[in-house]
Every structure is written in structure tokens, then in C-alpha cells.
N, C-alpha and C positions, 0 to 999 in steps of 0.2 A: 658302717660305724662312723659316728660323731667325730671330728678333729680331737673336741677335747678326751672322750673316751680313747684316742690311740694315744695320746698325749698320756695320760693318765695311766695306761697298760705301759707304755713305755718307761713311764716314772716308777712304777715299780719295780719293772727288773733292772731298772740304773741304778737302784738303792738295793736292792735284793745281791746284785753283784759286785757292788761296790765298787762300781765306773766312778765314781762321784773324786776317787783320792786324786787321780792325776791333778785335781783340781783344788786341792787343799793350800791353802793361804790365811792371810791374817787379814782383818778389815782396816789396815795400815796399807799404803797404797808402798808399795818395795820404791820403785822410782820415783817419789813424793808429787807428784802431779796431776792434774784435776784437768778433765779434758769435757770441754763443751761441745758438742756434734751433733749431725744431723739422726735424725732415724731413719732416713734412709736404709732399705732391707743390704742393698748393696756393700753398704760400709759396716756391717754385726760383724764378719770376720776378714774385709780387705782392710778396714781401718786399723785394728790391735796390728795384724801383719806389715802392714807399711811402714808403722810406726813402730815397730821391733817390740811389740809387747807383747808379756803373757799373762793370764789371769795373775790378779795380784799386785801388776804395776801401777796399775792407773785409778784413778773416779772418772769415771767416764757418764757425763749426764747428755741426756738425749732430750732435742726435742724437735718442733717441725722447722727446718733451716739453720739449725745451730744459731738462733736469735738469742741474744739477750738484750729484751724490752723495756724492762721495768730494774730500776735499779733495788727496788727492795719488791721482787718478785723471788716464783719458788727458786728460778735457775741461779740466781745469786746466791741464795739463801741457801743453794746446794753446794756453791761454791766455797762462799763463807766458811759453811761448817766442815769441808773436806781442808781448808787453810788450819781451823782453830782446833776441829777436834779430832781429825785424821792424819793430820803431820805430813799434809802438801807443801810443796815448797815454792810449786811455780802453776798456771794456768795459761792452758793451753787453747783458742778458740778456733776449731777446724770444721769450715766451711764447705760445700764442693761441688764443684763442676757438675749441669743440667739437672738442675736440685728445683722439687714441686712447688719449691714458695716464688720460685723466678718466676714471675710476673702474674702470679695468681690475680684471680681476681674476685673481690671476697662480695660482690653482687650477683655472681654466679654462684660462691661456694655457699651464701645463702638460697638463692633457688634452690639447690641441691639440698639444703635441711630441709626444705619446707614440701619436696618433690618427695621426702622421705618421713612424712611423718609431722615434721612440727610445725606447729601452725602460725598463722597470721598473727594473732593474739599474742603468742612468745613473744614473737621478733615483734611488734608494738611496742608491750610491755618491757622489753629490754632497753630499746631505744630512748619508752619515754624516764627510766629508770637512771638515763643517762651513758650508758653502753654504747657506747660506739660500734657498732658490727665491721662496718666498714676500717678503720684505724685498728681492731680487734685482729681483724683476718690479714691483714694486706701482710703478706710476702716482701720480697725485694726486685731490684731490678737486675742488680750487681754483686755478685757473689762476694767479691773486693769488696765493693762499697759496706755490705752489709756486717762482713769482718771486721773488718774497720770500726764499722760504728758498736759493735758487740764490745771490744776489746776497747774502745774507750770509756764506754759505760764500766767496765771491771778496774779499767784501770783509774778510774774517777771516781771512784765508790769512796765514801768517807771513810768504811769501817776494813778497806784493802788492809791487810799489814803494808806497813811499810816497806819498800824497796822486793817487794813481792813482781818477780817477773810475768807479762802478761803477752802470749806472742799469740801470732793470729796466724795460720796457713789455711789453704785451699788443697784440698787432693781431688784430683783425677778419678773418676768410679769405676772408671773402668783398669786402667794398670796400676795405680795406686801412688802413683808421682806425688809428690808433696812439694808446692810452692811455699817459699813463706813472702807474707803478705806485711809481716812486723814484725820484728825480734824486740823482746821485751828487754832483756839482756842490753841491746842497745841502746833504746830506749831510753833505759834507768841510766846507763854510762853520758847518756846526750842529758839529762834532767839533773846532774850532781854536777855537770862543767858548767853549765847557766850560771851566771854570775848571782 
């Protein structure tokens, strides 16, 4: 049987028996806070658990490395909208230790498209389109470093609220230890004493 066919027999007796209530909530985040992360398979349920959360606390956006790139990209734009129209209060950007974007190398993870199907012509035509593949793919080197630059990009954003807390941690994949890497909290306390 197909993955999605057990998936799909499963989804029906989860709705059939009504598993679904333990899990009943409002799309108001209870904790008011909006959490950037990795997708990492590792962190689906060591991350909520680390961080003492349960369905309902959080926006939790995923993507590869917990990057944010682009300041008016979608992971902002998820941010944004969890600040303006979800009634977050603070954002959280959690990174993590032996993470796939550490040291990627995105002239291989193109061999890899191109070993699977897409052709010469795409990657061309992207390139001469002005795509950068290379700048596109690259990863980090530093889990810290990358945090860091995430969490200044949010905290730089012209359309941030104001005085909107922006802290960056690192967690451990395997016990679930949670460094922090920047308190936003102090942050904002070090940016109001500046003369």
C-alpha cells in the first residue's frame, strides 16, 4: 500500500473517531509568539517539547536552516502576518546543531537536480534570467552566525512593530538543550539606554 493511501485510511479513522479534539485550539497563537525553524524531521515534536509548548502556543514557520533571506520574502511575510493579524507578541528564531544547510554545497545540490531529471537548459535558462543557483542554495557555515544574521534581518525589517522582541536560540537535536544566542528583551533594553 502507497504512503499516501495509509495516510489517507489513517485520516479517516482519526476523523471517524474524533482523535482530532485533544487538539482543538484557536488560530490565535495562546503564548503570542511566532517561531522560525528548521524542518528538520528531528525537531516536528523535540522542538514544541523543549520549548514547553502545546498545540495552540505558537506560529511555528519552517524552512531549510531556519534562514531568513530576504527581507520582503514569504518567511517574513509569515512573520509579519503572525505580529499583525494573529496577536504575536514576540519572535523567536531557533537554529540547530548538525543542520543539512551546514556547509552545503549548492554546485553539488545542482548536480543532484540535474542527476534527477532537470536539464541543462533549466539551470541555463535560470542563470541567464539572472538566478543565482549558487547565492540561491548556499547554506551556512555557522549555526550562530546564521542566527544572528536571521534575527537581524527581522529585527531591521522597516514594517517590525516597534519594540517587538526578536531572540535567536540554537537547540541541541538530539537532548533538546536550548542555547540562547540573543535575547531580544535585552536587546530592546540596550537600544532605549543609547543616548
Amino acid at each position: 500500500m502507497r504512503t499516501l493511501d495509509q495516510m489517507l485510511e489513517y485520516n479517516r479513522r482519526f476523523v471517524e473517531t474524533k482523535m482530532y479534539e485533544p487538539y482543538a485550539t484557536t488560530r490565535f497563537p495562546d503564548k503570542k509568539m511566532v517561531i522560525v525553524t528548521c524542518m528538520d524531521t528531528r525537531l516536528t515534536e523535540l522542538l514544541p517539547k523543549a520549548m514547553n509548548l502545546k498545540n495552540g502556543d505558537a506560529k511555528i514557520i519552517k524552512n531549510a536552516g531556519a534562514i531568513v533571506t530576504a527581507p520582503f520574502g514569504n518567511i517574513m511575510r509569515s512573520v509579519l502576518v503572525a505580529l499583525y493579524e494573529l496577536n504575536a507578541k514576540e519572535v523567536y528564531i531557533v537554529g540547530h546543531h548538525d543542520c543539512g544547510m551546514t556547509g552545503i554545497d549548492p554546485a553539488e545540490t545542482v548536480r543532484r537536480m540535474q542527476a534527477r531529471g532537470v536539464s541543462e537548459d533549466v539551470i541555463r535558462t535560470l542563470r541567464h534570467a539572472g538566478i543565482d543557483l549558487n547565492r540561491w542554495l548556499t547554506g551556512f557555515d555557522s549555526v550562530r552566525d546564521s542566527v544572528e544574521r536571521s534575527v537581524e534581518i527581522v529585527r531591521r525589517h522597516p514594517l517590525l512593530p516597534p519594540g517587538t522582541p526578536v531572540h535567536g536560540l540554537i537547540i541541541d537535536p538530539h537532548t533538546g538543550a536550548l542555547e540562547l544566542v540573543t535575547d531580544g528583551d535585552e536587546y530592546l533594553a540596550l537600544q532605549r539606554a543609547e543616548p
